[in-house]
C-alpha positions as CSV (number, residue, x, y, z in Angstrom):
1,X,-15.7,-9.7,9.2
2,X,-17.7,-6.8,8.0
3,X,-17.1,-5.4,11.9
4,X,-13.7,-5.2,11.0
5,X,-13.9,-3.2,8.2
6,X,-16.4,-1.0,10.1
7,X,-13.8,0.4,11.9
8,X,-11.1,0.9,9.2
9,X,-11.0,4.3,7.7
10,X,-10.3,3.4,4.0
11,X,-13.5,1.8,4.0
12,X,-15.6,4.9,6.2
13,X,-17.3,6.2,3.1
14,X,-19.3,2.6,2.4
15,X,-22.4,2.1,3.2
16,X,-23.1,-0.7,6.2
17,X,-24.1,-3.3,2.6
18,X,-21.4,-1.8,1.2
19,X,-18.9,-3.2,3.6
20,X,-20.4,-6.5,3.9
21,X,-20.1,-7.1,0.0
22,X,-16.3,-6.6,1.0
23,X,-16.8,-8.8,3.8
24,X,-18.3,-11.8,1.8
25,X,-15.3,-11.7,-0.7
26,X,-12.6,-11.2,1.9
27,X,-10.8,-14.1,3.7
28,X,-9.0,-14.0,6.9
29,X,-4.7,-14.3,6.5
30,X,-2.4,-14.7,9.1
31,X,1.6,-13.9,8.7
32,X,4.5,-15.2,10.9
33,X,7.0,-13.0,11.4
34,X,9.6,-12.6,8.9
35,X,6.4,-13.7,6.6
36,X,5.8,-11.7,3.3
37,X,2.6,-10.3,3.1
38,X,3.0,-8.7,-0.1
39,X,6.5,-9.3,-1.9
40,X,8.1,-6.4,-4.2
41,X,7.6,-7.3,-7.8
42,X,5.0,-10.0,-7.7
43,X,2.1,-10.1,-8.9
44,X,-0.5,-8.5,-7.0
45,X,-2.9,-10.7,-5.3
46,X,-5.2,-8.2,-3.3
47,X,-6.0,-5.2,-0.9
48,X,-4.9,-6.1,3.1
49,X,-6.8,-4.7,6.0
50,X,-4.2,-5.1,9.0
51,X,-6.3,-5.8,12.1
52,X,-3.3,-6.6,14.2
53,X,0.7,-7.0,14.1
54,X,3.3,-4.8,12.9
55,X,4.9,-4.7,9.0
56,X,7.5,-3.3,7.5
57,X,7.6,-1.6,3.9
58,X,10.9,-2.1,2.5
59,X,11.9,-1.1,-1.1
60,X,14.8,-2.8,-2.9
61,X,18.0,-0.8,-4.1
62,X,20.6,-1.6,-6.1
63,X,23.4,-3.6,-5.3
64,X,21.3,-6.1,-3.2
65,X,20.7,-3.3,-0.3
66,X,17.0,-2.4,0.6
67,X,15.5,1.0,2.3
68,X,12.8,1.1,5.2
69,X,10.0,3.3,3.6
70,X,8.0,2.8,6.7
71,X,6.5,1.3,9.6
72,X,2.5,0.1,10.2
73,X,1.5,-1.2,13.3
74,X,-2.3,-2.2,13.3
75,X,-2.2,-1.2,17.2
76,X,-2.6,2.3,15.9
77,X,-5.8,0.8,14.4
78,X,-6.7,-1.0,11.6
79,X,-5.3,0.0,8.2
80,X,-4.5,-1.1,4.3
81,X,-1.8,-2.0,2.4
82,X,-1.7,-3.1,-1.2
83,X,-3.9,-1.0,-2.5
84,X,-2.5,-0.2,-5.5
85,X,-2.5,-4.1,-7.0
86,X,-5.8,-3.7,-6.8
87,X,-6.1,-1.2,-10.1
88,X,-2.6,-1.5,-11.1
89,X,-0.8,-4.1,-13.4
90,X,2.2,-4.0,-12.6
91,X,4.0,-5.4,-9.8
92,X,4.2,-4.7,-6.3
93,X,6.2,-1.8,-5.4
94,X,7.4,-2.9,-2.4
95,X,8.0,-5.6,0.1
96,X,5.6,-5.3,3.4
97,X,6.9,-8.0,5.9
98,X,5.4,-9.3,8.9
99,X,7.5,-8.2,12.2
100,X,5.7,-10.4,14.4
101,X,2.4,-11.7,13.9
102,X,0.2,-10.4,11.7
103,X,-3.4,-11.0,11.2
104,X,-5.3,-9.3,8.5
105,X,-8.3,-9.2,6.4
106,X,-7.6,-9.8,2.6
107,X,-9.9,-8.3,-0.4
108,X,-8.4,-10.7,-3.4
109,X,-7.7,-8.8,-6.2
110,X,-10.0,-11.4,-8.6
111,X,-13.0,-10.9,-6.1
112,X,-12.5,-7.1,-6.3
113,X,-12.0,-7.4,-9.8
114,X,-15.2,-9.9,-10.5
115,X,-17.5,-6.8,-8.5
116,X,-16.2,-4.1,-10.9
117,X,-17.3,-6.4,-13.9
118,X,-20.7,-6.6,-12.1
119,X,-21.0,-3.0,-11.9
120,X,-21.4,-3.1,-8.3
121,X,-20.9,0.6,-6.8
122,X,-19.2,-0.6,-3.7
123,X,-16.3,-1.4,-5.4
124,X,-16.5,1.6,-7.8
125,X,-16.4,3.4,-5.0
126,X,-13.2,1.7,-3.6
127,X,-11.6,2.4,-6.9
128,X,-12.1,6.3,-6.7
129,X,-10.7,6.0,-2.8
130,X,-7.6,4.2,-3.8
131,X,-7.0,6.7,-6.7
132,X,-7.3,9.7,-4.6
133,X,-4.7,8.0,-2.2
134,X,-2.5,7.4,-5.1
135,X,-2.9,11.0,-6.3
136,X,-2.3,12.8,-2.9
137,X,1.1,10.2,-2.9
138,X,2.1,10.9,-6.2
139,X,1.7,14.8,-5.5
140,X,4.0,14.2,-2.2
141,X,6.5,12.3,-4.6
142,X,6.4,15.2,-7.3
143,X,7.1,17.6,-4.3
144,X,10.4,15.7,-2.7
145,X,11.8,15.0,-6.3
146,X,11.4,18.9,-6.8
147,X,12.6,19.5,-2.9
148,X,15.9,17.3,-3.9
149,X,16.8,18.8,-7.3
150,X,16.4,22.6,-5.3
151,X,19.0,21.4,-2.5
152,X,21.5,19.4,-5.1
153,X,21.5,22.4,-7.5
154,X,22.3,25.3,-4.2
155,X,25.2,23.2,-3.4
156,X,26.5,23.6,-7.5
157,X,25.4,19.5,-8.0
158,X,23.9,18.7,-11.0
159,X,25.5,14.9,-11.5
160,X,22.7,12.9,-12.3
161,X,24.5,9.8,-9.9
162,X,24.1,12.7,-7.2
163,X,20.3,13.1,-7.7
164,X,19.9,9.7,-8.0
165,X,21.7,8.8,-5.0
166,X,19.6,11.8,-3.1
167,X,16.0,10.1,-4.3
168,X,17.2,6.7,-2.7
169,X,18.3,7.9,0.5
170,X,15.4,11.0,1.1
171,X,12.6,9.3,-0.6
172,X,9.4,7.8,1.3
173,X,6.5,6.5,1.6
């Protein structure tokens, strides 16, 4: 398993002991399609590595509707999802489904969890990588919610049902 992770650039900046630390405490998952890999709301249960298959991130709306925030297909390479229940304690933010199959590599939140207690710097150092995504997200967030007020205010809009309406429909991962 720690091959895996070798190639997968969330986890580039570990050390070769690094990576297997993450490799002992990870288990392999496998998805069906139409399979939740991570479900908006729940609790979170850990950090994915997709090593192959295609998901879906899908946030909910109101009135039952939900939005396609994106498209991962491992094919592309390996890559993460669920990073934020890792630090966070809230629940998920969104739904990532299984298209097809889906194989991946989980990091369970209590294992990650259990290494921070420890001190270990591997997963010290996965904490500061997962903020930094969060904070280059949140700074791409900041910009469209400033973007969207700009464009409903030079069209004379400044109904709050119009802004809100403008977030759901422009907003992305």
């Amino acid at each position: 398993m720690e091959e895996s992770l070798q190639g997968v650039k969330f986890f580039e900046f570990l050390t070769e002991e690094e990576r297997e630390e993450f490799a002992q405490a990870s288990q392999l998952v496998s998805f069906g399609a139409g399979k939740d890999v991570i479900e908006e709301g729940s609790e979170p249960g850990g950090l994915f590595v997709l090593t192959s298959g295609r998901v879906e991130v899908r946030k909910s709306l109101p009135g039952g509707r939900s939005r396609l925030l994106a498209e991962i297909d491992a094919a592309d390479g390996p890559t993460v999802v669920g990073e934020r229940g890792l630090l966070g304690e809230s629940g998920a933010s969104a739904t990532v489904r299984a298209v097809g199959g889906v194989e991946a590599i989980k990091v369970p939140r209590d294992a990650f969890r259990r290494m921070v207690a420890e001190g270990r710097p591997a997963a010290f150092k996965l904490s500061y990588r997962i903020a930094r995504t969060l904070a280059r997200r949140l700074t791409r967030l900041d910009e469209e919610v400033i973007e969207a007020i700009r464009e409903l205010e030079s069209r004379g809009e400044t109904d709050v049902e119009a802004f809100r309406d403008r977030l759901i429909t422009d907003w992305s991962v």
